[in-house]
MINUVO-27814 format. One line per field, with one value per atom (N, C-alpha, C): x, y negated, z; residue in one letter; atom name. Coordinates in nm, 4 decimals. Each point is the difference from the previous one (the first is absolute). Layout:
px (X, ...) $
py (Y, ...) $
pz (Z, ...) $
residuo (A, ...) $
atomo (CA, ...) $
***
This chain:
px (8.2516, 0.0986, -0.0637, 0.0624, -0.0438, 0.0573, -0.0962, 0.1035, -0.0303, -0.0845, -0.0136, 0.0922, 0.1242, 0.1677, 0.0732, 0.0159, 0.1304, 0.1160, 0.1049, 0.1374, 0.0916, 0.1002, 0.1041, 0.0628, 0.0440, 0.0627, 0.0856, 0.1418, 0.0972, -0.0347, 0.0377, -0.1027, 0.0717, 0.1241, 0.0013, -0.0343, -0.0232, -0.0616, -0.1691, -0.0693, -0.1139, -0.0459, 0.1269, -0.0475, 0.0191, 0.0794, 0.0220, -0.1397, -0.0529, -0.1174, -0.1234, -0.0429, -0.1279, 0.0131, 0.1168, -0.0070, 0.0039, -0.0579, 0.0380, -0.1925, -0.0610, -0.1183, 0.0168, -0.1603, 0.0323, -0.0449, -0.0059, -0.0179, -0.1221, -0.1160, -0.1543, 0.0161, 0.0513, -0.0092, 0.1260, 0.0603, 0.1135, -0.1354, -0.0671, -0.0870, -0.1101, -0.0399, -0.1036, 0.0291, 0.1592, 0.0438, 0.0417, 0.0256, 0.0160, -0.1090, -0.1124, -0.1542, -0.0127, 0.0248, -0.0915, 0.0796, 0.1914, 0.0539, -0.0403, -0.0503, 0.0517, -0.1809, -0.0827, -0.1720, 0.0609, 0.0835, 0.0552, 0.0621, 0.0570, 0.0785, -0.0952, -0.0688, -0.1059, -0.1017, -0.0485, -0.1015, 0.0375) $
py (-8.9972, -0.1051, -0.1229, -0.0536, -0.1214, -0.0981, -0.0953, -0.1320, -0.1197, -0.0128, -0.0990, 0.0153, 0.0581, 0.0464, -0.0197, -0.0924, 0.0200, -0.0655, 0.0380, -0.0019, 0.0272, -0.0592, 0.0221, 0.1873, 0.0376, 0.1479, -0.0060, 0.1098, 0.0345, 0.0632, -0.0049, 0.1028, 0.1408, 0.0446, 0.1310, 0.0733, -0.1032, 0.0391, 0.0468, -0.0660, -0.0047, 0.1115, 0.0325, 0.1271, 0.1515, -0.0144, 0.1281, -0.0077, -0.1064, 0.0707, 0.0209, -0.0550, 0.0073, 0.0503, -0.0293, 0.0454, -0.1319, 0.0539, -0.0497, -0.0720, -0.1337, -0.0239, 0.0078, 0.0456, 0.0002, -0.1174, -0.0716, -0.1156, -0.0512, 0.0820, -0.0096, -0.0368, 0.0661, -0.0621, -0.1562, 0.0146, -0.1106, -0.1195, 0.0092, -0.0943, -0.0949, 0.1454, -0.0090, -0.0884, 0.0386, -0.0865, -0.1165, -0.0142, -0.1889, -0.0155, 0.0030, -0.0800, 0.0276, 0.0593, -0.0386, -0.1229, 0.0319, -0.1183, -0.1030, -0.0338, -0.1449, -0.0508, 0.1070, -0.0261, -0.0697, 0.0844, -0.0511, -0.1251, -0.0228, -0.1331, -0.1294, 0.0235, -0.0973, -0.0431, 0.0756, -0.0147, -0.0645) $
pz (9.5901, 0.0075, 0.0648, 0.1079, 0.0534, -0.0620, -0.0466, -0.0952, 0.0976, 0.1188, 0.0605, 0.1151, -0.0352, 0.0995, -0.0464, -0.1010, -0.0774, 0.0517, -0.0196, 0.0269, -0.0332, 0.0006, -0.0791, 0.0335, -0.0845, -0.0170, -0.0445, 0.0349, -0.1071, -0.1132, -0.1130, -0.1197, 0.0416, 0.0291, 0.0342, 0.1070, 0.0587, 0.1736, -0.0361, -0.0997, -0.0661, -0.0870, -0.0920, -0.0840, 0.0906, 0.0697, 0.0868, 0.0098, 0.0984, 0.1200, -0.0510, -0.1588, -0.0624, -0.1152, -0.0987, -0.1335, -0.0999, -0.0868, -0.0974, -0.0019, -0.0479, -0.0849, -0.1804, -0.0163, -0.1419, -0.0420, -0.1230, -0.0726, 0.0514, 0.0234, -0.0222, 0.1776, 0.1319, 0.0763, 0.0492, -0.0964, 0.0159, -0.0583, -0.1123, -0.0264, 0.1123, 0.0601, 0.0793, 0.1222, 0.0537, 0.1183, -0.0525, -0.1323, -0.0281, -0.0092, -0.0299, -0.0247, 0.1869, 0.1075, 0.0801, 0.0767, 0.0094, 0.0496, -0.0606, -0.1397, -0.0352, 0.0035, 0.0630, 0.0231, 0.1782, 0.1115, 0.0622, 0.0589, -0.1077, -0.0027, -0.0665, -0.0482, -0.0639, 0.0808, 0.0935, 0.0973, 0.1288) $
residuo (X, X, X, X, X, X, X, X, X, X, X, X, X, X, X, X, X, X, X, X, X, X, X, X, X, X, X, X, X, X, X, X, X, X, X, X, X, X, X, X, X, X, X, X, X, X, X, X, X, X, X, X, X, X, X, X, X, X, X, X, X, X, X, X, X, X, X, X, X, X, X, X, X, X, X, X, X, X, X, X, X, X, X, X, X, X, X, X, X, X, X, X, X, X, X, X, X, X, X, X, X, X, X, X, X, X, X, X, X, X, X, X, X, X, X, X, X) $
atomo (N, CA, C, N, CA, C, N, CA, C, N, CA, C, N, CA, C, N, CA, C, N, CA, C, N, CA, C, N, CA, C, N, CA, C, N, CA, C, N, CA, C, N, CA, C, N, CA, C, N, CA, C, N, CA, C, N, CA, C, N, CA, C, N, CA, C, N, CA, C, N, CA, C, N, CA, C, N, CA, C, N, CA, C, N, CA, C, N, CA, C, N, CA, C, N, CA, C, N, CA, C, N, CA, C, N, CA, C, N, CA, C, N, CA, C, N, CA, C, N, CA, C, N, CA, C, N, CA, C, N, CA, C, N, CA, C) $
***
């Protein structure tokens, strides 16, 4: 996953093409955006 691309998405346009994240990587991509946004 590239997080230094982000952009806006439709969420169903989104779950088609990747799936679903589970909790443990839903975590992982808020700690690196908001390491992101802080810097």
């Amino acid at each position: 996953m590239v997080l230094d691309q982000i952009r806006a998405i439709d969420k169903t346009r989104l779950r088609q093409r990747i799936g679903e994240l589970s909790w443990e990587e839903i975590s992982e991509v808020k700690s690196i955006i908001k390491e992101m946004l802080v810097d």
